[in-house]
C-alpha positions, 0 to 999 in steps of 0.5 A: 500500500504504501507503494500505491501511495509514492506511485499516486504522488508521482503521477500528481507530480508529473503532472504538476511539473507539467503545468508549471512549464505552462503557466510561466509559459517559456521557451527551455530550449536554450536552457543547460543540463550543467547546473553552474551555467544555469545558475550563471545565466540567471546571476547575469540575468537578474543583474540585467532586471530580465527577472523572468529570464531569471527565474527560468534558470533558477528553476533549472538549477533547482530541478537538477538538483531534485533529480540529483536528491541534492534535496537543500540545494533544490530547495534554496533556489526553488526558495530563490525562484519564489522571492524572483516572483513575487517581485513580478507578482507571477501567483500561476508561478508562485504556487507551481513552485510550492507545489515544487517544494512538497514534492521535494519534502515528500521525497525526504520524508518530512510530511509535515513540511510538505503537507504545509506546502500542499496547503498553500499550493490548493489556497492558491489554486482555489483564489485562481478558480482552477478546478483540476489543479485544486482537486490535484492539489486535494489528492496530494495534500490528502496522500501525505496526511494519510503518511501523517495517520491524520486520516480524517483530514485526509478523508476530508480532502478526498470527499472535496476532490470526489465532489469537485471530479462530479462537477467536472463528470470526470469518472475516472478521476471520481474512481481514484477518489473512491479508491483512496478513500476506501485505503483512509477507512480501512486503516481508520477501521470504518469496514463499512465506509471502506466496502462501501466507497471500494464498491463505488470505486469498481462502480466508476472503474467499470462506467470509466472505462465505458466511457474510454470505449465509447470515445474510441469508437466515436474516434473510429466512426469520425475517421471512418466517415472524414474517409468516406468524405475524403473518397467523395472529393477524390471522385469530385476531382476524377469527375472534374479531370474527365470534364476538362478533357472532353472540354478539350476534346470537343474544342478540338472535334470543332477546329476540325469541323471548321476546318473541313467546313472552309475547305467544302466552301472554298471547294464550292466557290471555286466550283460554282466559278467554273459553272458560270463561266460555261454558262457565260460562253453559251450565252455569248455563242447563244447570242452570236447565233442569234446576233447572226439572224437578228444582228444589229436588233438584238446587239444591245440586248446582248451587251446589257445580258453581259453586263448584267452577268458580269454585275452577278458574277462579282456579287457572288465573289464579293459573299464568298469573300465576306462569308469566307472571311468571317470563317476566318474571324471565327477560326482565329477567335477561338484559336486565340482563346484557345491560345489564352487558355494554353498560356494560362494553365502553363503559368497554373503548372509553373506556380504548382511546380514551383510550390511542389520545389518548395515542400520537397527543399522543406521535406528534405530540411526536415528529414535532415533534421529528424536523422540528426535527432535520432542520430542524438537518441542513438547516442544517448540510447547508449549510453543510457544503457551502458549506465543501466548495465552498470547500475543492473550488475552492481545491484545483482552483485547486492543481491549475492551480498543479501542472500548470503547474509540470510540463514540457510532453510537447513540451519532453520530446520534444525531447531524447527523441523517442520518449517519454511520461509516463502521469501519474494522479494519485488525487485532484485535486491528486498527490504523485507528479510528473515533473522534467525540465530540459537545460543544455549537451546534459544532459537531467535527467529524474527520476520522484518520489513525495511522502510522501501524495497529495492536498493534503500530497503536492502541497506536498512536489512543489512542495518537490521541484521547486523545489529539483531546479532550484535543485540543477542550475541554481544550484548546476551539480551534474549528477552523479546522485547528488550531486544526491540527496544535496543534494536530501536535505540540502535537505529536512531542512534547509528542513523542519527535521527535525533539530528537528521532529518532521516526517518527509515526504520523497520517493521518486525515479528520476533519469536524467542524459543526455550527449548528447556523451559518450553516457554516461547516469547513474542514481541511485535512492532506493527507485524502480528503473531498468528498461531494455531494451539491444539487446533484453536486460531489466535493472534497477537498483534504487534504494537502501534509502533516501529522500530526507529523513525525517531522525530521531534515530537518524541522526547526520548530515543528510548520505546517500551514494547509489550511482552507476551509469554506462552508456556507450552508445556501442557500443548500438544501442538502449537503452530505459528506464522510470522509475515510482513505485510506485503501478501495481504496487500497485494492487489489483484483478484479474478483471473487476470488479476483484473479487479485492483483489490487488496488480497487483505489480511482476513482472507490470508489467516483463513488461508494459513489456518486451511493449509496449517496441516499439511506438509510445510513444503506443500504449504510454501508452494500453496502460498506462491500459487495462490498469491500468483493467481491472485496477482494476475497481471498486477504488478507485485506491490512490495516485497513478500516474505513469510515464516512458517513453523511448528514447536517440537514439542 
C-alpha cells in the first residue's frame, strides 16, 4: 500500500511539473543540463532586471538538483525562484513552485513540511478558480496526511476532490477518489465506509472505462466517415479531370469541323466559278447565233445580258469573300482563346511546380533534421544503457551480498523441523528479510520489513541484521522485547535521527524459543503473531509502533514494547506464522488479476489456518500459487516474505 501511495504522488507530480512549464509559459530550449551555467545565466540575468529570464534558470538549477536528491540545494533556489516572483507578482508561478517544494519534502520524508506546502499550493489554486489543479492539489495534500495517520483530514480532502471530479463528470478521476478513500477507512477501521466507497470505486472503474470505449469508437466512426468524405472529393476531382478533357476534346472535334467546313466552301466557290463561266460562253455563242439572224436588233440586248452577268458574277465573289472571311474571324477567335487558355494553365503548372520545389527543399530540411535527432537518441540510447548495465550488475552483485547474509532453510530446520520461509522479494535486491540465530537451546527467529524495497530497503536489512546479532550475541539480551527496544535505540542512534532529518526504520515479528523451559516469547512492532494451539486460531498483534523513525515530537530515543509469554508445556501442538505485510496487500483478484483489490489480511489467516496441516513444503508452494493467481497481471506491490513453523514439542 504504501507503494500505491509514492506511485499516486508521482503521477500528481508529473503532472504538476507539467503545468508549471505552462503557466510561466517559456521557451527551455536554450536552457543547460550543467547546473553552474544555469545558475550563471540567471546571476547575469537578474543583474540585467530580465527577472523572468531569471527565474527560468533558477528553476533549472533547482530541478537538477531534485533529480540529483541534492534535496537543500533544490530547495534554496526553488526558495530563490519564489522571492524572483513575487517581485513580478507571477501567483500561476508562485504556487507551481510550492507545489515544487512538497514534492521535494515528500521525497525526504518530512510530511509535515510538505503537507504545509500542499496547503498553500490548493489556497492558491482555489483564489485562481482552477478546478483540476485544486482537486490535484486535494489528492496530494490528502496522500501525505494519510503518511501523517491524520486520516480524517485526509478523508476530508478526498470527499472535496470526489465532489469537485462530479462537477467536472470526470469518472475516472471520481474512481481514484473512491479508491483512496476506501485505503483512509480501512486503516481508520470504518469496514463499512471502506466496502462501501471500494464498491463505488469498481462502480466508476467499470462506467470509466465505458466511457474510454465509447470515445474510441466515436474516434473510429469520425475517421471512418472524414474517409468516406475524403473518397467523395477524390471522385469530385476524377469527375472534374474527365470534364476538362472532353472540354478539350470537343474544342478540338470543332477546329476540325471548321476546318473541313472552309475547305467544302472554298471547294464550292471555286466550283460554282467554273459553272458560270460555261454558262457565260453559251450565252455569248447563244447570242452570236442569234446576233447572226437578228444582228444589229438584238446587239444591245446582248451587251446589257453581259453586263448584267458580269454585275452577278462579282456579287457572288464579293459573299464568298465576306462569308469566307468571317470563317476566318471565327477560326482565329477561338484559336486565340484557345491560345489564352494554353498560356494560362502553363503559368497554373509553373506556380504548382514551383510550390511542389518548395515542400520537397522543406521535406528534405526536415528529414535532415529528424536523422540528426535520432542520430542524438542513438547516442544517448547508449549510453543510457551502458549506465543501466552498470547500475543492473552492481545491484545483482547486492543481491549475492543479501542472500548470503540470510540463514540457510537447513540451519532453520534444525531447531524447527517442520518449517519454511516463502521469501519474494519485488525487485532484485528486498527490504523485507528473515533473522534467525540459537545460543544455549534459544532459537531467535524474527520476520522484518525495511522502510522501501529495492536498493534503500536492502541497506536498512543489512542495518537490521547486523545489529539483531550484535543485540543477542554481544550484548546476551534474549528477552523479546528488550531486544526491540535496543534494536530501536540502535537505529536512531547509528542513523542519527535525533539530528537528521532521516526517518527509515523497520517493521518486525520476533519469536524467542526455550527449548528447556518450553516457554516461547513474542514481541511485535506493527507485524502480528498468528498461531494455531491444539487446533484453536489466535493472534497477537504487534504494537502501534516501529522500530526507529525517531522525530521531534518524541522526547526520548528510548520505546517500551509489550511482552507476551506462552508456556507450552501442557500443548500438544502449537503452530505459528510470522509475515510482513506485503501478501495481504497485494492487489489483484479474478483471473487476470483484473479487479485492483487488496488480497487483505482476513482472507490470508483463513488461508494459513486451511493449509496449517499439511506438509510445510506443500504449504510454501500453496502460498506462491495462490498469491500468483491472485496477482494476475498486477504488478507485485512490495516485497513478500513469510515464516512458517511448528514447536517440537
Amino acid at each position: 500500500m504504501r507503494f500505491c501511495i509514492l506511485l499516486l504522488i508521482f503521477c500528481f507530480w508529473t503532472n504538476l511539473m507539467f503545468s508549471q512549464g505552462n503557466t510561466q509559459g517559456l521557451d527551455f530550449s536554450s536552457l543547460s543540463d550543467d547546473i553552474p551555467t544555469n545558475l550563471t545565466r540567471a546571476e547575469e540575468q537578474e543583474k540585467l532586471g530580465n527577472l523572468k529570464e531569471a527565474t527560468r534558470f533558477f528553476n533549472q538549477a533547482a530541478s537538477i538538483y531534485w533529480e540529483k536528491k541534492d534535496y537543500t540545494n533544490a530547495i534554496n533556489y526553488f526558495e530563490k525562484s519564489i522571492s524572483i516572483n513575487e517581485k513580478l507578482n507571477n501567483e500561476t508561478g508562485i504556487y507551481a513552485l510550492y507545489s515544487n517544494l512538497a514534492m521535494i519534502y515528500a521525497d525526504k520524508l518530512d510530511y509535515n513540511k510538505s503537507a504545509d506546502y500542499f496547503q498553500k499550493t490548493l489556497v492558491g489554486r482555489k483564489k485562481r478558480k482552477d478546478k483540476v489543479g485544486i482537486i490535484s492539489a486535494q489528492i496530494n495534500l490528502s496522500v501525505i496526511l494519510n503518511n501523517l495517520k491524520r486520516y480524517e483530514e485526509s478523508a476530508g480532502h478526498l470527499e472535496g476532490a470526489l465532489q469537485n471530479s462530479m462537477v467536472m463528470k470526470d469518472t475516472k478521476q471520481m474512481s481514484s477518489c473512491y479508491l483512496l478513500l476506501a485505503e483512509v477507512y480501512e486503516k481508520m477501521g470504518n469496514e463499512a465506509k471502506y466496502k462501501e466507497n471500494m464498491n463505488l470505486h469498481n462502480t466508476f472503474r467499470t462506467a470509466a472505462l465505458r466511457e474510454n470505449e465509447y470515445k474510441i469508437k466515436e474516434m473510429k466512426r469520425l475517421t471512418e466517415k472524414q474517409k468516406q468524405e475524403n473518397e467523395i472529393l477524390e471522385s469530385k476531382k476524377k469527375i472534374q479531370e474527365l470534364e476538362i478533357q472532353n472540354k478539350a476534346l470537343t474544342i478540338v472535334q470543332k477546329e476540325k469541323e471548321l476546318e473541313e467546313s472552309k475547305t467544302k466552301q472554298l471547294s464550292l466557290m471555286e466550283q460554282m466559278s467554273k459553272a458560270d463561266l460555261i454558262v457565260a460562253y453559251l450565252r455569248q455563242d447563244s447570242i452570236r447565233k442569234y446576233r447572226e439572224n437578228e444582228v444589229k436588233a438584238l446587239k444591245i440586248k446582248e451587251i446589257n445580258e453581259k453586263n448584267e452577268t458580269q454585275r452577278q458574277q462579282q456579287a457572288l465573289i464579293r459573299n464568298s469573300l465576306i462569308v469566307g472571311a468571317l470563317l476566318l474571324l471565327v477560326i482565329m477567335a477561338i484559336l486565340a482563346r484557345r491560345y489564352q487558355e494554353k498560356k494560362k494553365s502553363n503559368e497554373l503548372l509553373l506556380q504548382k511546380n514551383h510550390e511542389i520545389l518548395e515542400a520537397q527543399s522543406e521535406i528534405i530540411t526536415q528529414k535532415d533534421y529528424i536523422w540528426e535527432q535520432n542520430h542524438r537518441l542513438e547516442i544517448a540510447f547508449e549510453e543510457i544503457k551502458e549506465k543501466n548495465k552498470d547500475i543492473t550488475d552492481s545491484i545483482q552483485y547486492a543481491s549475492y551480498i543479501q542472500k548470503a547474509m540470510l540463514p540457510n532453510i537447513t540451519e532453520i530446520q534444525k531447531t524447527f523441523n517442520n518449517s519454511f520461509v516463502f521469501f519474494q522479494p519485488r525487485d532484485v535486491v528486498s527490504g523485507d528479510f528473515y533473522w534467525f540465530y540459537e545460543v544455549n537451546d534459544i532459537a531467535f527467529m524474527a520476520a522484518v520489513d525495511c522502510t522501501g524495497h529495492g536498493v534503500p530497503g536492502a541497506f536498512m536489512s543489512m542495518i537490521g541484521d547486523s545489529l539483531l546479532k550484535q543485540i543477542v550475541k554481544d550484548h546476551k539480551i534474549y528477552q523479546a522485547e528488550l531486544i526491540l527496544k535496543k534494536l530501536h535505540e540502535e537505529i536512531t542512534h547509528q542513523l542519527q535521527q535525533n539530528t537528521t532529518e532521516n526517518r527509515d526504520g523497520m517493521d518486525i515479528a520476533l519469536v524467542v524459543w526455550n527449548k528447556k523451559t518450553k516457554i516461547l516469547q513474542f514481541a511485535g512492532a506493527h507485524n502480528p503473531l498468528f498461531y494455531i494451539k491444539d487446533g484453536q486460531v489466535g493472534e497477537v498483534k504487534g504494537d502501534k509502533k516501529g522500530i526507529g523513525g525517531y522525530t521531534k515530537v518524541m522526547k526520548t530515543l528510548e520505546q517500551d514494547f509489550d511482552h507476551h509469554i506462552f508456556d507450552l508445556n501442557d500443548t500438544k501442538e502449537f503452530i505459528f506464522y510470522i509475515y510482513s505485510d506485503g501478501y495481504q496487500d497485494q492487489f489483484g483478484g479474478g483471473e487476470n488479476g483484473e479487479l485492483n483489490r487488496k488480497f487483505m489480511s482476513k482472507k490470508f489467516k483463513e488461508l494459513l489456518f486451511n493449509i496449517h496441516q499439511k506438509p510445510f513444503d506443500e504449504q510454501k508452494q500453496i502460498l506462491k500459487t495462490s498469491i500468483d493467481n491472485w496477482q494476475g497481471s498486477q504488478r507485485q506491490m512490495d516485497d513478500i516474505l513469510v515464516v512458517g513453523a511448528k514447536i517440537n514439542l
